[in-house]
C-alpha positions as CSV (number, residue, x, y, z in Angstrom):
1,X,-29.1,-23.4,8.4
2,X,-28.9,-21.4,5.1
3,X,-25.7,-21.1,2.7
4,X,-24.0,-18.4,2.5
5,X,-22.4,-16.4,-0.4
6,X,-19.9,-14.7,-0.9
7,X,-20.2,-11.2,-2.9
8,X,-17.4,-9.1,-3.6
9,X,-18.0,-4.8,-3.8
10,X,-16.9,-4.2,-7.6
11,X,-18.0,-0.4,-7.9
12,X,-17.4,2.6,-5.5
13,X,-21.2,2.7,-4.6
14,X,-23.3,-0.2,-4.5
15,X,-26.7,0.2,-3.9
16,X,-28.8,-3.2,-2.0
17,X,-32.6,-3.5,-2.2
18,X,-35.1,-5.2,-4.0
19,X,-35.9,-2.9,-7.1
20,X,-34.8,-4.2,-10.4
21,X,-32.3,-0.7,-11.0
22,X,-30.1,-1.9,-7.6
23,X,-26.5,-3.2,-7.9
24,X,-27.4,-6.0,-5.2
25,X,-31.2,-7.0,-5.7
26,X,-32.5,-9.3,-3.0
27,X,-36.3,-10.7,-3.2
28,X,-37.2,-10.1,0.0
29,X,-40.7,-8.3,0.5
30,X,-39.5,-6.7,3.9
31,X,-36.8,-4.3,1.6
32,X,-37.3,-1.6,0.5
33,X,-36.9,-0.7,-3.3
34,X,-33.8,1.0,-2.6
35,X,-32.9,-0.2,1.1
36,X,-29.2,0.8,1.8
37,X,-26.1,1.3,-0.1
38,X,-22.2,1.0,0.7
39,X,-19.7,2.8,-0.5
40,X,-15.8,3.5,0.5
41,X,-14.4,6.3,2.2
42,X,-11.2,8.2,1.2
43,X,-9.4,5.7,3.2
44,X,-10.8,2.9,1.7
45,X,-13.1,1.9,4.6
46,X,-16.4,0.7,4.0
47,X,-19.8,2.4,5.0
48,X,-23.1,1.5,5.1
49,X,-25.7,3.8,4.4
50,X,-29.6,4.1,5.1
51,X,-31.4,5.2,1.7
52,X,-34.7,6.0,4.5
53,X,-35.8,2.1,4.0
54,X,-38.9,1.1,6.0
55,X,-37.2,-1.9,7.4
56,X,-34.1,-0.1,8.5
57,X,-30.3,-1.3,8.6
58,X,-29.1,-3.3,11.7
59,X,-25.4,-3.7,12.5
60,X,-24.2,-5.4,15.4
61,X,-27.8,-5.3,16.8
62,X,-28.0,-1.2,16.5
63,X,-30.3,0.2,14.0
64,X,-28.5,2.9,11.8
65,X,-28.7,5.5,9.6
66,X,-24.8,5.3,8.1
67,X,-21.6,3.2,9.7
68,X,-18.6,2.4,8.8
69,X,-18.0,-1.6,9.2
70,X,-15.3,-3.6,10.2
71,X,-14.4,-7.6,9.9
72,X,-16.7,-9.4,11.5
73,X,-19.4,-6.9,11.6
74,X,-23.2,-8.1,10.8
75,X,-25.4,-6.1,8.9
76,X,-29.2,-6.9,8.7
77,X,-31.4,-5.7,5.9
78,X,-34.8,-7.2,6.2
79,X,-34.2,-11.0,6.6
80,X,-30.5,-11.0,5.1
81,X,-27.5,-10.5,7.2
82,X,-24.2,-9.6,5.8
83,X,-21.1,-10.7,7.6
84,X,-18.1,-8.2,6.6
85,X,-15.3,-9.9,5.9
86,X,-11.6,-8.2,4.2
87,X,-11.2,-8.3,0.8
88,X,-8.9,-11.3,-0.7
89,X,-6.0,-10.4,-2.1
């Protein structure tokens, strides 16, 4: 089993993929340059976006183009998966 780590979202957009330029860069030859990005709504909920990746972005098992998550969701981006948890206060 693999460790996990713990990253928290410091800017209002934060794009993931495996490009040099991305907020989150993850060597994983299955991402895309640019894969996905999240950002927060109005209300302060987060969202995951599609940036038209090859591999895709998988929460919960369903492939999607933008979602907002929740605690507890899992969000797969080639062979990394997310696990959303609330933010520490």
């Amino acid at each position: 089993m693999f460790g996990g780590r713990a990253v928290a979202l410091e800017r209002a957009v934060t794009v993931i993929g495996r490009a040099p330029g991305c907020d989150l860069v993850i060597e994983d030859v299955t991402l895309s340059r640019r894969t996905c990005s999240l950002s927060f709504d109005g209300a302060g909920h987060c969202i995951v976006t599609d940036l038209d990746s090859a591999c895709g972005v998988v929460v919960n098992g369903h492939k999607v183009t933008r979602a907002g998550l929740h605690a507890g969701d899992r969000v797969y981006v080639g062979s990394v998966v997310f696990v959303v948890e609330p933010r520490a206060e």
